[in-house]
N, C-alpha and C positions, 0 to 999 in steps of 0.2 A: 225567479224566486231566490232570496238572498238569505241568508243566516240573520241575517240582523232584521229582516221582518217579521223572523217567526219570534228573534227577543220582544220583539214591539207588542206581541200577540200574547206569549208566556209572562214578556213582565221582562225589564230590561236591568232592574234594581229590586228585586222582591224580597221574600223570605227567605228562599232556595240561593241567590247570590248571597245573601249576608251570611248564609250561613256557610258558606262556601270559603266565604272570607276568614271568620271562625278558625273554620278546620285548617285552612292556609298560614293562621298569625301565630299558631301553638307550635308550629316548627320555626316560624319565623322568629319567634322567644328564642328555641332551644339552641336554635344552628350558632345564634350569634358566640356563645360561648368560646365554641372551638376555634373560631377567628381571634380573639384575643387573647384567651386563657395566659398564654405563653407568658405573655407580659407579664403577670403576677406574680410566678411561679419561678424565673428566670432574674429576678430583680435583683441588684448590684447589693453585695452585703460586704460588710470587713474583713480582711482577710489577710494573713501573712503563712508564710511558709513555715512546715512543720518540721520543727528541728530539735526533735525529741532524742538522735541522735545524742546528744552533749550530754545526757541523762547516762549512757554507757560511761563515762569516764570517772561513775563515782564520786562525784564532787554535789555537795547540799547547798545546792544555788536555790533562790528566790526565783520564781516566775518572772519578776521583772531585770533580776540577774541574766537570767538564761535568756531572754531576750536581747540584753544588751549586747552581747557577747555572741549570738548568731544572729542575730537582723539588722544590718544593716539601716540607714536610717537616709531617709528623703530630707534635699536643705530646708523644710518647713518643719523639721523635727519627728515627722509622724514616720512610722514605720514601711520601709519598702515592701508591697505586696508581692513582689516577683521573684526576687532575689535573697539570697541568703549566705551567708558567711559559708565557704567552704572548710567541710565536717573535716576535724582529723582525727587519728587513734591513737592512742595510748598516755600523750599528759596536753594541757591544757594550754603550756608553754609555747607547745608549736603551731598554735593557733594564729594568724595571719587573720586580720579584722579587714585588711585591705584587699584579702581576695575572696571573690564572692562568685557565686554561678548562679542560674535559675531553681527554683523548687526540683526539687528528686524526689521527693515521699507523701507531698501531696501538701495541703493547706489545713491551717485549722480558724476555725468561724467562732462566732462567738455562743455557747457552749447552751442561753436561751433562745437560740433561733431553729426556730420547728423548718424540717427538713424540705429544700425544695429544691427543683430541678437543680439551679446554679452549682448546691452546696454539697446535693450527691453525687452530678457527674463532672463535677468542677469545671465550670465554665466561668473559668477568669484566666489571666494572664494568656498564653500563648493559647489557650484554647477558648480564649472569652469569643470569637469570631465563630466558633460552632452553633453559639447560641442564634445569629443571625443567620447562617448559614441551615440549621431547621426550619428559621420562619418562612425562609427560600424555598425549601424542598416541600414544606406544607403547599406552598403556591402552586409550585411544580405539582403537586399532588391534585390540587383544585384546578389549575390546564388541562393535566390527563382526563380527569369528569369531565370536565367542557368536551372536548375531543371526542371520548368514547360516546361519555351517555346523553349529549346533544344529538346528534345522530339515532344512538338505540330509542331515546324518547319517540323520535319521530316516526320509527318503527311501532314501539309495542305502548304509544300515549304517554302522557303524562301523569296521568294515575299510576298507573304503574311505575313510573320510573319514581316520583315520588316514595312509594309503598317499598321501592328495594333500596333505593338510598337514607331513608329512613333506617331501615335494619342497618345497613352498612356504618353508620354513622356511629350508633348507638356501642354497638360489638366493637368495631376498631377505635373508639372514644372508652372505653372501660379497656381494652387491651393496653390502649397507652398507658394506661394510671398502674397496669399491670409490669409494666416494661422494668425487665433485668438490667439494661445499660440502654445508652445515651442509643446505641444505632436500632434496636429493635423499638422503642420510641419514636425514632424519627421514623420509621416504615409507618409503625400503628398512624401517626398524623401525616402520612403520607395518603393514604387509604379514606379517615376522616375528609382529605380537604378534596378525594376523587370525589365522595359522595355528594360534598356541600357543593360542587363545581356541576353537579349533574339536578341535586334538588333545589339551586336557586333557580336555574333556568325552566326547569319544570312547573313550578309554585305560580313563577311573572304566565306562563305558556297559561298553564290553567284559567290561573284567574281572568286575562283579558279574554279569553275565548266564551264566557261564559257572560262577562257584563257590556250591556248597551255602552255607544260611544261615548255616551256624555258622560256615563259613572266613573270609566272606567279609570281615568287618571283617582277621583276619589278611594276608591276599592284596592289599586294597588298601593298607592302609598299608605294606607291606614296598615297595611301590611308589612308594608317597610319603619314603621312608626314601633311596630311590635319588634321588628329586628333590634332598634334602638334601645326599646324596652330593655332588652335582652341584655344588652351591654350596661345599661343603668341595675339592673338586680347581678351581673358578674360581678359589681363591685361589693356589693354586700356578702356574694359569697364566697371571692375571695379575699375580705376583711374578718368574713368571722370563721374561716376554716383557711390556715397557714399550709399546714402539709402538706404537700403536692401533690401527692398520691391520692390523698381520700376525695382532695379537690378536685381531681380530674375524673374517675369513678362518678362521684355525685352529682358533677355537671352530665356525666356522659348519659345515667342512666335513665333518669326519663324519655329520651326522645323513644327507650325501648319500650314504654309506656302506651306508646300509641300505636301498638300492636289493631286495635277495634278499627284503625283508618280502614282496613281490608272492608268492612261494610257499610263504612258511612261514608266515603269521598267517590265525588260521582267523577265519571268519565267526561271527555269532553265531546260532547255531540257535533259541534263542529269541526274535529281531527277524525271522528267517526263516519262523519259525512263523506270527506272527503279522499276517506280508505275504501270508499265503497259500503260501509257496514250498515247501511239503511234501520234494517231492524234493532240492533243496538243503539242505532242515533234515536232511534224513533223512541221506544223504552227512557232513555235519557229526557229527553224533550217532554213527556208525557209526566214523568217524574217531577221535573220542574214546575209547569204547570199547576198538578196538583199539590205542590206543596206551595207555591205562587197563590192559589186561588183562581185560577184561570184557565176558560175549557178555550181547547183549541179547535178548530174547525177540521174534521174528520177530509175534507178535501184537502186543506191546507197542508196534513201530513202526506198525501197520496202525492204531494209535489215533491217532496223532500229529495228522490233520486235527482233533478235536476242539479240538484248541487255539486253530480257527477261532472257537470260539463265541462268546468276548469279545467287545463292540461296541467298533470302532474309536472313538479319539477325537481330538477335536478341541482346539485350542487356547483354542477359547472356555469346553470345557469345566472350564476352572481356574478361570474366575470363574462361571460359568454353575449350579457345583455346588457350595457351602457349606460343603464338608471341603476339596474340592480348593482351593478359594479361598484359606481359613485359610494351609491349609497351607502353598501359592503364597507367599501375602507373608509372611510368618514365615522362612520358609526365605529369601525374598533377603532381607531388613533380615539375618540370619545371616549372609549369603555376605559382604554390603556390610560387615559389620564387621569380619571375618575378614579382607578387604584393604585397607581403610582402615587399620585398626592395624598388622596383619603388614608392609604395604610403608610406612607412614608411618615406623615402627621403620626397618625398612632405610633407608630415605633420610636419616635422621638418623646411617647409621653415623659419618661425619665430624664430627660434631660433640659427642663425647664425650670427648673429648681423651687419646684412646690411638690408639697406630697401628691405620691405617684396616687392614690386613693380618690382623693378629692378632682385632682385633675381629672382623671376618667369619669368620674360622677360629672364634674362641669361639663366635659364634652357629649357626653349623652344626652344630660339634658337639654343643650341647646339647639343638638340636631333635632329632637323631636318638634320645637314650633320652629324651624327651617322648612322640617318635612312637610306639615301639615302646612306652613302656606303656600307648599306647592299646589295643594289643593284648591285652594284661590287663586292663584297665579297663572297655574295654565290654561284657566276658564278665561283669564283675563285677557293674557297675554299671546298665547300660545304654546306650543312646544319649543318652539325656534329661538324666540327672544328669551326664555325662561332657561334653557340651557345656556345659552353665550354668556345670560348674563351672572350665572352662577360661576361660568368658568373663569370670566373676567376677572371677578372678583377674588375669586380664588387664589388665582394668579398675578394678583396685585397684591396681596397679602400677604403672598410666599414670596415677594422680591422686598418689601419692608423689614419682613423678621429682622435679617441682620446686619440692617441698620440700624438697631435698637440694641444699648448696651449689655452688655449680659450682667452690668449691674442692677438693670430693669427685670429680674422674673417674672413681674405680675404683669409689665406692658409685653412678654414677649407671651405670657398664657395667653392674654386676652387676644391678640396677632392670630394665635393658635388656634382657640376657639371660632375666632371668625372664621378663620379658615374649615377649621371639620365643620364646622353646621355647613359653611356653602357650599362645599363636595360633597356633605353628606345628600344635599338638597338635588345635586348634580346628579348622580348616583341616580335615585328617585326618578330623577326627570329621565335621564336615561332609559331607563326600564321602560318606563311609559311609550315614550318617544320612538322604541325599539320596537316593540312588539306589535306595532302601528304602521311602522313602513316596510313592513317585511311579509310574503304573503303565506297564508295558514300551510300549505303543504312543505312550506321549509323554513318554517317559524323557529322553529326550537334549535334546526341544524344552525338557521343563522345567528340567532341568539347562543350557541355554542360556540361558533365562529368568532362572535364578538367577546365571550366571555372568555375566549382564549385569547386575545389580545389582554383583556383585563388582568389575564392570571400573570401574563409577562409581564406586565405594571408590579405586578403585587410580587412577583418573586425577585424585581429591579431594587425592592421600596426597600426592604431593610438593608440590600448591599449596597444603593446608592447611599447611607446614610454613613457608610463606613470610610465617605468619600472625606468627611468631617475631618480627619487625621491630618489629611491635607490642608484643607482650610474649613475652618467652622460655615464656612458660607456658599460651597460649591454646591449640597442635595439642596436647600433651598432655591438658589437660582435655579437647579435643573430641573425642582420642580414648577417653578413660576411659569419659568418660560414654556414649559410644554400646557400648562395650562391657556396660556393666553391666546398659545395656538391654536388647540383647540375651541375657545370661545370663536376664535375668527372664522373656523371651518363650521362651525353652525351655520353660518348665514348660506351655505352654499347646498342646503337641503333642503328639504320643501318642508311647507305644515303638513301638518293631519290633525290639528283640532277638528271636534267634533266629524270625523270622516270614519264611514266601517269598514271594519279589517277587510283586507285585500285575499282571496282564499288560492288563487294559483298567481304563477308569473306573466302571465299574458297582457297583465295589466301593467301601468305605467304612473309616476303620479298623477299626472294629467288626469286619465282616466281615473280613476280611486277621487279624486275630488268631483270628477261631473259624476259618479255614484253616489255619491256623501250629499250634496247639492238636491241630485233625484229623491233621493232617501227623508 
């Protein structure tokens, strides 16, 4: 007796998974904010050093006087942002136009722009690399969730781990908007990205464990389609709310909205089963049924302890067993390249020289019909050719960019664009593709394991992009190239289209396919 007969029995796709999916897409909306926010909030504004200084020496200068006379000036005429005429005291004579030092007293903006990250902890000039350097630490923050609460999931479920990184999210997402300087900021989205690194891998855990084989690529990507969402209404809301502060508060407080998840999101019968907790799986199962419309046969649950037979495993058993192993590192160099490229892309939305607004609305939307033909695709093609062929493309994409002039911006968006929709698509397939070759008793630890490779892509993505300084063309190549590589390490992993999840390690793909085959 298998977990996926008794879906056969209860309904493999019914009410009870839709609605499952529901309650899964309303965080999938909310989470995607704190992944981007930054961008918005951190965005490059004009700026010269404040040199209000020359104002002591009693002299009725013009603002464009007083200018001339401490700023120094760039050979295109425009004003040096970094440097400033060294200040002197008592007459105006021994001023020296030729010697100049960096800002001392800080910068001044222009006098209508509503206050954001950049402009209140001044992240320009020698401190403009702080701003990449949180995107980092955010990532850093989203490894530590992998790490911790990949593992605690597998402990105390996925319900729960969902129900407290929820709270987490919400609290440390309103403390940031809260934050006195740049470093108790970067903790609060430190905290944020532990929660989002613990509730993505819990959400993908849920969801697959709950729908039949054939849905299940459908179910999670409609879920990831809402992540998308998420980032197409970020734009709206940080277009119509400037201030960083209130913007980040307002993004943050919903998710603490969904305080009611504590009695409407169900446990998973199958992690239940396989803890021993019969009576709780059983409750579960009986739950679905009746909200499925579907009686289940009073014997058929008297079977349910056999689901004990699988030998629990261990961690060590990834390297310890020869397919698990493969698999193991295959699947993260995947995860890693999937957020190295996807969020290196992102971080570069600024520097394509279209409004930063509209590009992020272009990118969202186009991942959304990427995503959704994954849903046709992997029915078609499988997980194997569906991955390679995303990262291929990916990765041919990202070695074009910069050959295309940079007097081209609109040929280098559209470049762009291809690119996020096919990672985005990647991503997607991944999930899928992950939670399928990995067996239920160390589901979530492995899906930790891989998302901690991902979290090192994503904390590489905004420092490889500082590689730029050197040559405008070195993070595109090093993201191409790691892309290609990974499309090629696809082929050396097996399918799982239409095949049921694997529930201990005892099995092998081999085995797992003559199941899927029986089944």
């Amino acid at each position: 007796m298998e977990f996926g007969d008794i879906l056969e029995v209860i309904g493999e796709f019914g009410r009870f998974q839709k609605w499952l999916i529901v309650l899964i897409c309303v965080p999938q909306f909310l989470s995607s904010f704190h992944l981007f926010s930054q961008i918005f909030i951190a965005m490059e504004a004009p700026h010269y050093c404040n040199t209000s200084w020359i104002r002591n020496l009693g002299l009725n200068l013009t603002k464009g006087q007083e200018l001339n006379l401490t700023i120094p000036r760039k050979p295109d005429g425009s004003l040096d942002e970094c440097h400033m005429v060294t200040p002197v005291e008592g007459h105006l004579r021994s001023l020296q136009l030729n010697s100049t030092e960096r800002c001392r007293d800080g910068w001044v903006y222009p006098e209508k722009l509503q206050p954001t990250l950049l402009t209140e902890f001044n992240l320009v000039c020698g401190r403009k690399k702080l701003n990449e350097i949180s995107q980092s630490l955010f990532m850093v923050g989203v490894l530590a969730g992998a790490l911790v609460f990949g593992p605690l999931s597998d402990r105390i479920g996925s319900r729960n781990m969902i129900l407290l990184t929820l709270l987490l999210m919400g609290c440390f997402g309103v403390g940031a908007g809260l934050a006195p300087n740049l470093e108790v900021y970067i903790a609060m989205r430190f905290f944020v990205g532990s929660a989002f690194g613990g509730i993505s891998i819990s959400m993908a855990a849920l969801t697959s464990e709950w729908v039949g084989a054939s849905h299940r690529p459908f179910a999670m990507l409609i879920t990831h389609c809402f992540h998308v969402a998420g980032q197409i209404g970020l734009v709206g809301l940080a277009y119509r709310i400037r201030e960083w502060r209130r913007y980040q508060i307002v993004g943050s407080v919903p998710v603490l909205c969904l305080f009611f998840y504590v009695w409407v999101l169900p446990s998973s019968a199958r992690w239940l089963l396989t803890r021993g907790r019969v009576e709780e799986a059983t409750k579960e199962i009986q739950r679905a049924a009746r909200i499925n419309k579907r009686n289940i046969p009073e014997e058929l649950l008297n079977q349910l302890p056999a689901q004990k037979k699988g030998t629990s495993g261990g961690v060590l058993d990834l390297f310890r067993k020869p397919h698990l192993k493969k698999i193991t590192l295959i699947m993260a160099w995947l995860w890693f390249v999937d957020s190295l490229v996807y969020y290196g892309m992102s971080h570069q939305i600024g520097d394509f020289g279209l409004d930063i607004y509209m590009t992020q609305l272009v990118f969202g939307v186009v991942e959304i019909p990427a995503r959704v033909s994954c849903i046709f695709l992997l029915h078609w093609l499988g997980r194997r050719k569906c991955q390679a062929g995303w990262l291929l493309l990916g990765g041919v994409v990202c070695m074009l960019i910069p050959a295309v002039p940079q007097t081209c911006p609109i040929a280098v968006t559209v470049l762009a664009v291809i690119n996020k929709a096919a990672l985005g698509a990647s991503f997607s397939t991944t999930y899928v593709w992950s939670v399928e070759v990995f067996p239920t008793v160390l589901r979530q630890t492995c899906l930790g394991l891989c998302s901690v490779s991902a979290r090192v892509g994503g904390i590489i993505a905004p420092l490889a992009n500082l590689l730029d300084d050197i040559h405008p063309a070195i993070s595109m190549v090093l993201f191409g190239v790691t892309a290609l590589v990974g499309g090629i390490l696809c082929f050396f992993l097996h399918e799982t289209q239409n095949r049921d999840l694997q529930d201990d390690t005892t099995g092998s793909p081999s085995s797992q396919q003559s199941l899927a085959e029986n089944y």
